[in-house]
C-alpha positions in Angstrom: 0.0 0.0 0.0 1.2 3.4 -1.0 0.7 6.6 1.3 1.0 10.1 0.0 1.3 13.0 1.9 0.3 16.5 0.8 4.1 18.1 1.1 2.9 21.3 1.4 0.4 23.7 3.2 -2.6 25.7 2.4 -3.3 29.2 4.3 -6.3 30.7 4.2 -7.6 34.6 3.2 -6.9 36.0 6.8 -3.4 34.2 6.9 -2.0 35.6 4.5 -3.3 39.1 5.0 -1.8 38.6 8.6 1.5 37.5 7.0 1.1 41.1 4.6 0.3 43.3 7.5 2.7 42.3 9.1 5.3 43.0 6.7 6.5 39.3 7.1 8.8 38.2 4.5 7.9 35.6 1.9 6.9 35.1 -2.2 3.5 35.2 -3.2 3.1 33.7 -6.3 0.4 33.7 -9.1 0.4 30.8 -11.0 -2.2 30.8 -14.0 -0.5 30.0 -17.1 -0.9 32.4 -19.7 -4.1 31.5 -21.1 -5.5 32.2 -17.5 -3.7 35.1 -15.9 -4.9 38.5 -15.6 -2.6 41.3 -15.8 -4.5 43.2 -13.6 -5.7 40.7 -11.2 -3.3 39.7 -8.9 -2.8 40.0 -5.2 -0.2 42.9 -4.2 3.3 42.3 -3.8 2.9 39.1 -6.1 5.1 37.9 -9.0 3.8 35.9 -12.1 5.5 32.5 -12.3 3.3 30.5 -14.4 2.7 26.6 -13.1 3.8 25.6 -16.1 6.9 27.1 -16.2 8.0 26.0 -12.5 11.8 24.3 -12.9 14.0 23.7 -10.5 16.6 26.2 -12.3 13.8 28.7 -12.2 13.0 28.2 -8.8 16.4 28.4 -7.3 17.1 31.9 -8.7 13.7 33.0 -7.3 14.1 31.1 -4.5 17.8 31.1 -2.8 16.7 29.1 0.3 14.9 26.3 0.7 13.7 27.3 3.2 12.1 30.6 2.5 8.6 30.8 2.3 6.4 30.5 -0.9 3.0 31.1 -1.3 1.1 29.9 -4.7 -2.3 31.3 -5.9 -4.6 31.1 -8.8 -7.9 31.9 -10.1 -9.8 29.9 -7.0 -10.8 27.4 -5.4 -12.0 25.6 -9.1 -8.5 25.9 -10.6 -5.7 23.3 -9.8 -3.0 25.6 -10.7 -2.2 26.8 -6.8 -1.7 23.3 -5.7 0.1 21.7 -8.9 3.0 24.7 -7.7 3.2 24.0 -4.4 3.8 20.1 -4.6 6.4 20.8 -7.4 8.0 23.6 -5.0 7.8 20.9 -2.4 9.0 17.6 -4.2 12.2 19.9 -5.1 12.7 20.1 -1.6 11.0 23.6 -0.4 10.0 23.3 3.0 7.5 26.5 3.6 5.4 26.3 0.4 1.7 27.0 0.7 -1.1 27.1 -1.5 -3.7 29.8 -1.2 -6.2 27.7 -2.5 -9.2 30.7 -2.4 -7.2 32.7 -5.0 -8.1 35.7 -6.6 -11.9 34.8 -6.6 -11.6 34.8 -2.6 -9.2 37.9 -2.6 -11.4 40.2 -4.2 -15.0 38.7 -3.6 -14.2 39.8 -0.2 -13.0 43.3 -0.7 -9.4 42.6 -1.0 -7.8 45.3 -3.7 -6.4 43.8 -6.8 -3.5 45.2 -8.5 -2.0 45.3 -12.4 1.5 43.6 -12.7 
């Protein structure tokens, strides 16, 4: 019998608010491929890496340390992409990935501002 277990974590709208009030330090990460992402939806302070185009060359010049934290979004809760990042981040060995699994939808349905990158 073969067990898998989730390598990474999710967090949740008031988490990572907390974490951006705070001033904390980490990457937040949108992660629609190109057919998906909006320019001017994204969470501030967040960088477009596309889920697709997550390598392990990539990742260690974004991410130095492995153990720095990383937190993936998408779309929502529907779309896949925030979790398909996080367990690549974490089957290369990261070690403080979430996924914010609410996403933009969540973000902004509550009031949160949305920004252009």
């Amino acid at each position: 019998m073969t067990t898998t277990s989730q390598k990474y974590q999710t967090i949740d709208r008031a988490s990572l608010k907390a974490k951006i009030d705070k001033k904390e330090i980490f990457q937040l990460w949108n992660v629609l491929n190109k057919d998906n992402y909006k320019p001017e939806s994204n969470i501030a302070g967040s960088k477009w890496v596309p889920v697709d185009g997550i390598t392990e060359k990539l990742a260690s010049e974004k991410i130095p340390s492995k153990t720095e934290t990383v937190i993936t979004y998408c779309a929502g809760p529907q779309c896949q992409s925030s979790r398909q990042a996080a367990e690549k981040l974490a089957s290369m060995g990261y070690t403080n990935v979430f996924a914010y699994e609410g996403g933009v939808k969540d973000w902004s349905e509550s009031g949160m501002p949305v920004v252009t990158l």
